[in-house]
N, C-alpha and C positions, 0 to 999 in steps of 0.2 A: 666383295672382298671378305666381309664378314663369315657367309657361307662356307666361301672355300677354307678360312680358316678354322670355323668350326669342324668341319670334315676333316681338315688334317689330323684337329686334335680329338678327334673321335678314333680317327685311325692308331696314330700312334699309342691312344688307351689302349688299345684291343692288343697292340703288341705286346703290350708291359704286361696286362693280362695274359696273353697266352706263353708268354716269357717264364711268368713264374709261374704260371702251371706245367711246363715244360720242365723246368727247375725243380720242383716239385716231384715230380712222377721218376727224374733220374735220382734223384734223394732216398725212394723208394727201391730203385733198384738199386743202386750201392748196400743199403740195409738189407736187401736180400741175397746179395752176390755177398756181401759180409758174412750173413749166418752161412749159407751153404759153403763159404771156402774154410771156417770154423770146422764145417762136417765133415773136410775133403781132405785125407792125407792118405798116407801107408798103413796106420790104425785108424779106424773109424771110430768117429764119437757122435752119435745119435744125436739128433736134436733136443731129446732128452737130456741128456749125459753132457751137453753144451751147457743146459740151462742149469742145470743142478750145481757144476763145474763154476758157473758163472756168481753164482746166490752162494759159493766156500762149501756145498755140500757133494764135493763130489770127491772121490779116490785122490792120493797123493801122486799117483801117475798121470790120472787125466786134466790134474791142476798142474804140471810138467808138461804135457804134452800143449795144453788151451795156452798158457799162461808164459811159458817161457818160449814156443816156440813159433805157435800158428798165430796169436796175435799183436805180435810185434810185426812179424810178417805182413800180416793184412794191414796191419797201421801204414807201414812203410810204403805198400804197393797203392795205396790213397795219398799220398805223401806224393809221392814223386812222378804218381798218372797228374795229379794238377800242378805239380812243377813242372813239369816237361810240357804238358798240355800250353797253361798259360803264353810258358816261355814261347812257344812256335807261333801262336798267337798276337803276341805283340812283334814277333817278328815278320811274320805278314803281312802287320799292321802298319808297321813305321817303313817298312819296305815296298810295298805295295805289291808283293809279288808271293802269289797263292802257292809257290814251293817252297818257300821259308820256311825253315824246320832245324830248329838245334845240331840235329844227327845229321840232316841230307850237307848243311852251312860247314859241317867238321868243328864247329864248340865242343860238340860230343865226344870228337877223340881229340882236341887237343886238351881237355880234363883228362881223361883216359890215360892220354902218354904223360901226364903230370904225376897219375895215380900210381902208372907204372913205374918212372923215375922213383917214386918215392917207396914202393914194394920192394927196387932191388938191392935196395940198402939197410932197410930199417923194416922191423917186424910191424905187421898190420893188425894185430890184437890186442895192443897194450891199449889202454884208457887213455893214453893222451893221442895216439894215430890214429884214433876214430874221430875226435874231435877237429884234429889236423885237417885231415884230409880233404873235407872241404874246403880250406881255404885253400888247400892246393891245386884241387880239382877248380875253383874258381879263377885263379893265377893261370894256370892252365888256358882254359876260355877262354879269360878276356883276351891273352894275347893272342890264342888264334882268331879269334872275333876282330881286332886290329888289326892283323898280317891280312886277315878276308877285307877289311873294311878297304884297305891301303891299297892293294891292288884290284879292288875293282873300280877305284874311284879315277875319272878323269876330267882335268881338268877343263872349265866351261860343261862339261857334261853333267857332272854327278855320278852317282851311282847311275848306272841300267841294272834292272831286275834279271833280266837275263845275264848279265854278266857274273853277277852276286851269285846265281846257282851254280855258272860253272867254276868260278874261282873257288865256291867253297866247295865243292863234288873234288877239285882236283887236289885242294888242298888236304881234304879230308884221304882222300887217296894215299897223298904222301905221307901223314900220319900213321895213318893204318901200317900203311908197309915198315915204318922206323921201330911199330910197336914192334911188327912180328919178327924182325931184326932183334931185337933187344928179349924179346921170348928165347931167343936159341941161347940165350946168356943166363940166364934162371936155372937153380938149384932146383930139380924135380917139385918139393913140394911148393914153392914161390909160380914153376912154371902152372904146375895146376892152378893155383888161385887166380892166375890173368886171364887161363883159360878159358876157367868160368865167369869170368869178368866180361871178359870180350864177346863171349856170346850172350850176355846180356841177363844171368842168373841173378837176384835178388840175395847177393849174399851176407850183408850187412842184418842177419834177420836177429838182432835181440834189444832189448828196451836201450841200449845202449846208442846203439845208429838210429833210434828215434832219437832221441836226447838230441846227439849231433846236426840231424835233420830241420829237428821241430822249429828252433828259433829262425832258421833263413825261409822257412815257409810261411812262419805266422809274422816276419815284419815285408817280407817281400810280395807275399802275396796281396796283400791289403793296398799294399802302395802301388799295383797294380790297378788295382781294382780305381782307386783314389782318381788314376791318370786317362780314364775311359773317356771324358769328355775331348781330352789333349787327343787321345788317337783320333777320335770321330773327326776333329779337325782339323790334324794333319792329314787323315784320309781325302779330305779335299784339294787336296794341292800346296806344294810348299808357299806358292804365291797369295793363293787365298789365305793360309794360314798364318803369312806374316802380315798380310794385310787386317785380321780379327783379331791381331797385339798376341801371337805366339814366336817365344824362343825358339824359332824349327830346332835349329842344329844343340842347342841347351837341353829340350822336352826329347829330342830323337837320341842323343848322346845317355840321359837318364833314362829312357826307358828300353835302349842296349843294354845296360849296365842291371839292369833289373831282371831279364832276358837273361842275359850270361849268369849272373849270381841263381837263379833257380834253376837252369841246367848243371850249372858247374855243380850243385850241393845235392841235385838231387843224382845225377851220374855216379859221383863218388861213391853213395850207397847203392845204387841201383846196377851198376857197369851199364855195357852197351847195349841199352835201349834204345830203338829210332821206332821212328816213326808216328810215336806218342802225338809229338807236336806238330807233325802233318794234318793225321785225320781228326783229331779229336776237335780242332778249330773248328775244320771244315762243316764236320757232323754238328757241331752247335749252330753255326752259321746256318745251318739247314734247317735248323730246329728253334732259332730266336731272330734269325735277321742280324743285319751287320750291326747295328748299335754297339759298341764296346760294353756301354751299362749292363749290358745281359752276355752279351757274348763272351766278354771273360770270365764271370762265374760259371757259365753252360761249359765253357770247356773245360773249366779247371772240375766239373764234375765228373761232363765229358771223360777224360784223361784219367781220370780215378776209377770209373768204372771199368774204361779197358783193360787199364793193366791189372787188375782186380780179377776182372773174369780171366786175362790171359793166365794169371799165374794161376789161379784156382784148374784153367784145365791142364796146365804144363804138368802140375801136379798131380791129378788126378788120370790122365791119359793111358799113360804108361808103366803105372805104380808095378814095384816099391821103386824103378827110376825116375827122373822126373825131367822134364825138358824146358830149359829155359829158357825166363818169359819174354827175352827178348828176340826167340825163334818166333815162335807163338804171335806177337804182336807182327813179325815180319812177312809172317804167311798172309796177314790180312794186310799190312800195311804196301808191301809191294806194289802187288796188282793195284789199288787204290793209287800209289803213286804213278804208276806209269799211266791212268787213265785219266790224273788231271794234267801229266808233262802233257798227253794227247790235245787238250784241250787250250794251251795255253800257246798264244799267238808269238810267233818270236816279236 
């Protein structure tokens, strides 16, 4: 017995070990997809001209250009690649069903139609609707997170995983369509900003939608992080899980709640992004093992680096326009998603 228990815990070391050196090397690429989307606009600024920029010795333009425009940007697109990351993650998780995903479940647009309701009345650049709007864009969520939870659920059955996809595919459908209903009501320049919203543009980009952002990422994310041993053992079965003295329906109700609060805050800045919280799980999952301990920080880097490189080449593609990152992340995310729908047994 001794043996085999040594060998497990030889095993498991070697995970943790290779966990954070996995962790580690995507650390390194963030800091590098950081300097080059630094380098990446419609004016170029050298590597050079970054770092001079960076140390107050650079031009009063290129301290405009770094300062007010491209690093707020890059803050935000790390911001909300591990809020949406996580978010699909834990939804996964407590779901046990590998197409859980913010965007594919419709939390994604019922934030959206919250964000929209609230563009067609009231302006969205004043200082106090930047701060608002997450709590809208969360309001948002949870209820459609509830209307999804409500009808997929039956009773003696529970949830099926397969039901959860298509209640929230169809739900998310009929959002979509009331958004683009409510666009043909929009004063031209209100219709463009949903425009861009809806295809998933990073518009939120100045130290301000940081501000808005930063606080639901830095207590939401942690208490994700906190709840990794709870997933690992609801990942076992509701039964086994109430039988090792876990609240299922308490720990799975708070770590919803957790899930929707970091889609819903990071959506609001970001619009419609999908697919963040699909692949970037996955891709960690591939790269640390299911352990939640590693798997949540792997995606929530995961997640940061995607949307990081996507916007870096939205930007750079087709300069001086620019294509947004929520096409970008869609071109890779699609294919990726119909190959695990392939995969997954009804």
């Amino acid at each position: 017995m001794e043996p085999i228990q040594g060998l497990s815990q030889a095993s498991g070391k070697r995970r943790t070990q290779r966990g954070i050196l996995v962790m580690a090397i995507l650390g390194i690429l963030i800091v590098c997809a950081f300097i080059v989307s630094m380098n990446t606009g419609f004016i170029r600024l050298s590597p050079v001209d970054v770092l001079k920029t960076l140390f107050g010795m650079g031009t009063d333009k290129q301290s405009l250009i770094l300062f007010d425009f491209r690093l707020p940007r890059i803050v935000i697109s790390v911001l909300i690649g591990a809020g949406l990351a996580v978010s699909g993650c834990i939804l996964q998780g407590i779901s046990r069903n590998p197409l859980a995903d913010p965007g594919i479940l419709g939390i994604n647009a019922g934030a959206g139609l919250m964000v929209m309701l609230y563009v067609s009345f009231f302006p969205t650049t004043s200082f106090r609707s930047i701060f608002l709007l997450p709590l809208l864009a969360l309001l948002g969520a949870g209820l459609t997170a509830a209307l999804i939870y409500a009808l997929s659920y039956k009773r003696n059955e529970g949830v099926s995983p397969t039901r959860l996809i298509l209640t929230g595919i169809g739900v998310a459908a009929g959002i979509s369509s009331a958004m683009i209903v409510l666009t043909l009501k929009l004063d031209p320049q209100k219709y463009q900003f949903m425009a861009t919203w809806l295809a998933g543009s990073i518009w939120g980009s100045n130290w301000k939608f940081v501000l808005a952002l930063l606080p639901w990422i830095v207590v939401l994310l942690p208490l994700a992080f906190y709840k990794a041993r709870v997933m690992n053992i609801l990942n076992l079965g509701e039964n086994s899980a109430t039988g090792l003295g876990i609240p299922v329906e308490k720990e799975r109700l708070l770590l919803l709640a957790v899930a929707v609060g970091l889609a819903g805050s990071s959506v609001a800045v970001s619009g419609g992004i999908g697919f963040v919280g699909l692949i970037a799980p996955h891709l960690a999952r591939r790269l640390v093992g299911p352990k939640h301990e590693l798997l949540l920080p792997a995606s929530a880097m995961t997640g940061a680096l995607l949307v990081i490189v996507a916007d870096t080449i939205g930007r750079w593609l087709m300069q001086p326009t620019e294509i947004p990152t929520g096409i970008v992340v869609a071109v890779i995310g699609a294919p990726y998603f119909l190959y695990l729908l392939s995969k997954v047994k009804g």
